[in-house]
N, C-alpha and C positions, 0 to 999 in steps of 0.2 A: 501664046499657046492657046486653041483653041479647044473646045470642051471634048470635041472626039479624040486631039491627040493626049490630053489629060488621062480620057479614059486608056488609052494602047499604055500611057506611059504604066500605069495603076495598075492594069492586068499582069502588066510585064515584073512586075516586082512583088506581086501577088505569089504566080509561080515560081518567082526565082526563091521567094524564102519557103513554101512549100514543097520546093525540089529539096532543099538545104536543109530545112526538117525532117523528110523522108529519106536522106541520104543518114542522116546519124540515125536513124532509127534501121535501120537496115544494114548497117556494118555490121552488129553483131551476130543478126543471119548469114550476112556472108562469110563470118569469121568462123561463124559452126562448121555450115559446108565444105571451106573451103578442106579446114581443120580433119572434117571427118571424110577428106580422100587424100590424108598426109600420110606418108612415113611417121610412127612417132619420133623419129632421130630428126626429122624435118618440121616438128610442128611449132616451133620459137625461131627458126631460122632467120635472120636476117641479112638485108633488106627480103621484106616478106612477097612473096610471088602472086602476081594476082589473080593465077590459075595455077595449082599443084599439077608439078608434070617431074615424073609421071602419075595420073588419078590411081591410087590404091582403091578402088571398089570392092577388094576384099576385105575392109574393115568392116562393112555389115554385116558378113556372113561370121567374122571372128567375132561383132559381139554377142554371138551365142554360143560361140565357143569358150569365153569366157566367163558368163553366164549361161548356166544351162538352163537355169528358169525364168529367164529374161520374156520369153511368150508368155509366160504364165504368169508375172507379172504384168506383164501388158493387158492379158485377158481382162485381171483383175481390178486394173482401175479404168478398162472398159464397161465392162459390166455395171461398177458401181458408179458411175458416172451416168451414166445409161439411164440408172434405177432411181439416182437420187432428180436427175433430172424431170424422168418421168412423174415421179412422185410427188414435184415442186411444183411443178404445172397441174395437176390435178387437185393437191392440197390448196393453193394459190386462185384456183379458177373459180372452188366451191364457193371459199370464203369470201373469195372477190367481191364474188355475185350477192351473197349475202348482204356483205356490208354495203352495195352499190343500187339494190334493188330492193329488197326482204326491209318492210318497213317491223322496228322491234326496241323494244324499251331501251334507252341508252345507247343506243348504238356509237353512233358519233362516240361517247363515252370510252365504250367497250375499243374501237375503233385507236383511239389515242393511247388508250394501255396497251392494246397489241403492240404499235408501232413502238412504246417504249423501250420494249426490248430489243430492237435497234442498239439501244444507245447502251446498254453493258458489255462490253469488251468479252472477247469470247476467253480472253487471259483468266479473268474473274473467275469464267466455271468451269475452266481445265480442271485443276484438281477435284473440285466436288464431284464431275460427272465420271473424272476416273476412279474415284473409290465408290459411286453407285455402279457404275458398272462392273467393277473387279465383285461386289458382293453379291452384282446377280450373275457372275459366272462368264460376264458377257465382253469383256475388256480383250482377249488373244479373238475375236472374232470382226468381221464386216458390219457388225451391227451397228457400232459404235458412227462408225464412214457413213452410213447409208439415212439411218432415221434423224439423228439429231440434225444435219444439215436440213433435210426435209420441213422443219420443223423449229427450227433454230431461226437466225437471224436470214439466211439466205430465205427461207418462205416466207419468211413476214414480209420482206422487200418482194418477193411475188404476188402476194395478198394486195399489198399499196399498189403496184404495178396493174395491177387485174380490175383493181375498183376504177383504178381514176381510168382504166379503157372500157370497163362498163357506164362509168357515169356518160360518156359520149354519147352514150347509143340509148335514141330516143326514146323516150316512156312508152310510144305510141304502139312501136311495135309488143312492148309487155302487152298492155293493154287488148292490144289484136290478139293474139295470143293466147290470154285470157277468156277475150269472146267466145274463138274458137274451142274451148274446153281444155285446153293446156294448161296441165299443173307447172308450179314453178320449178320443178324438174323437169319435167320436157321445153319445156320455156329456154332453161339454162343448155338443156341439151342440142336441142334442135337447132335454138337461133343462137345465143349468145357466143356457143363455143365457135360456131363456124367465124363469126363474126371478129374473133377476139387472133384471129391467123399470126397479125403482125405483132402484137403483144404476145406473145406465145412463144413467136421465134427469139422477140428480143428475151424472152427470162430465160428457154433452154439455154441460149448463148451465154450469159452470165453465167447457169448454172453449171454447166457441160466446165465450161472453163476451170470454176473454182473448183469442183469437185475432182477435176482431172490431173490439177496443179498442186492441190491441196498436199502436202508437206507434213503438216506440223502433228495432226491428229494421227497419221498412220504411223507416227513413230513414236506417239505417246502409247496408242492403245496395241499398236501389231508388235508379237515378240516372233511369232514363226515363221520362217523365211516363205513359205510354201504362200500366206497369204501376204506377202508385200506388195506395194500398190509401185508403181514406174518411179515416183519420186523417191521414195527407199530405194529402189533399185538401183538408181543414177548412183547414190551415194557406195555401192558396192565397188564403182570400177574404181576407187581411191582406199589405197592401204599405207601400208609401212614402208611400201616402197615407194611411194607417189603416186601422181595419177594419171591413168591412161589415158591423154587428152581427144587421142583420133579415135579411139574407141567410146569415151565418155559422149565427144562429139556426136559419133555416128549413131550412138541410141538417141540421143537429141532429137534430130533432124525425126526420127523414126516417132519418136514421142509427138514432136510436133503436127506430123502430120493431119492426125484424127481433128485440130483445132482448128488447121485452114478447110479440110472437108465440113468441119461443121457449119462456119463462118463463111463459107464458097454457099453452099445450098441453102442457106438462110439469108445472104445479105439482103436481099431485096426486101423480105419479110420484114426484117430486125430494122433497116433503114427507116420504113413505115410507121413501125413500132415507135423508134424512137421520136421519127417526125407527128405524131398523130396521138399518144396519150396523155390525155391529162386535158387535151383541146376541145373545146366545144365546137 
């Protein structure tokens, strides 16, 4: 066997187990879809059909029939998905730079304690952070969702993320910078943030995701239905009598959405991102 057909044979078994991979990660999107244009008399049916016929397309419009504020949760873990995002990337950016640029006593130092925070399990300060928020009034509110994420463990891994893309980018240009009369806030403004694109996309993307996914805190701190976030919501189409599955399905798919449009218009950024931080 010759070294060319070595390589055909190697490419060919490359894609075959990346098809194979890609096939079970993607059965359970087709199971959503298929699911949220079923009958629910038809949604366990077997042997299972590999296109529902006939398509019910009316289950989207029922699940806000069946929720009436199904928008308005959606809104709501738009918005704060939105905010915590925004907030992460500008918290993340300042500090970045700081700790990547801004020569200052300890840093390094200061630098390893930030990141320690990493390493405490957010299990730990569930309870502490819900009886300081229940006594400043603040626990039935978006507060809770929006600042500590900012600020919590997701910034710190924006902070890391932002230095090691600043440490990249040449001294030379601070320096020029410099010359030219620029403080290190126009420094950070002008040059560094244009520069920092593909780190940018890649932490929105983490951050967009967890804050939009995010579960566990909307049902520790939300009691009133008016501000529940999608993932509370989900949990609505299941009662005493079981659960809507082509209905649950079809807010799914609808849930989903916002995460490929994120993920569609950043990939190239976020690819960059990921190939290119931390590199010299």
């Amino acid at each position: 066997m010759n070294n060319k057909s070595g390589k055909a044979i190697s490419a060919v078994v490359r894609y075959l187990l990346l098809i194979a991979v890609s096939a079970v990660i993607l059965v359970p999107f087709y199971w959503m879809i298929t699911t949220s244009l079923k009958d629910q008399t038809k949604v366990f049916e077997f042997p299972m059909r590999i296109l529902p016929s006939p398509a019910v397309w009316g289950n989207y419009a029922e699940v806000f029939e069946a929720q009436p504020d199904f928008l308005l949760h959606y809104w709501n873990s738009f918005y704060i998905a939105v905010v915590v995002t925004v907030g992460t990337c500008l918290f993340a950016a300042i500090a970045g730079f700081a700790f990547a640029k801004i020569k200052f006593p300890l840093r390094s130092v200061w630098f390893l304690v930030l990141l320690s925070g990493m390493m405490i399990p957010a299990e730990v300060t569930t309870i502490p952070n819900f009886i300081w928020f229940s006594k400043l009034q603040l626990a039935d509110t978006h507060f809770p969702l929006i600042v500590p994420p900012m600020l919590g463990a997701g910034g710190i891994f924006g902070v890391f993320l932002l230095r090691q893309f600043f440490i990249t980018v040449p001294n030379e240009l601070d320096e020029a910078a410099e010359i030219d009369g620029c403080s290190p806030w126009t420094t950070f403004w002008r040059i560094m943030v244009p520069l920092a694109a593909p780190a940018f996309a890649t932490l929105s993307i983490f951050t967009f995701l967890n804050s939009w996914e995010d579960f566990l805190d909307p049902m520790i701190y939300i009691s009133s239905s008016d501000l529940f976030t999608l993932p509370i919501a989900m949990k609505l189409f299941t009662d005493t009598a079981g659960t809507a599955w082509h209905l649950l399905m079809a807010a799914s798919v609808m849930a989903t959405l916002p995460l490929l449009l994120v993920f569609f218009f950043a990939q190239r950024k976020f690819i960059d991102g990921i190939a290119t931080t931390g590199l010299k």
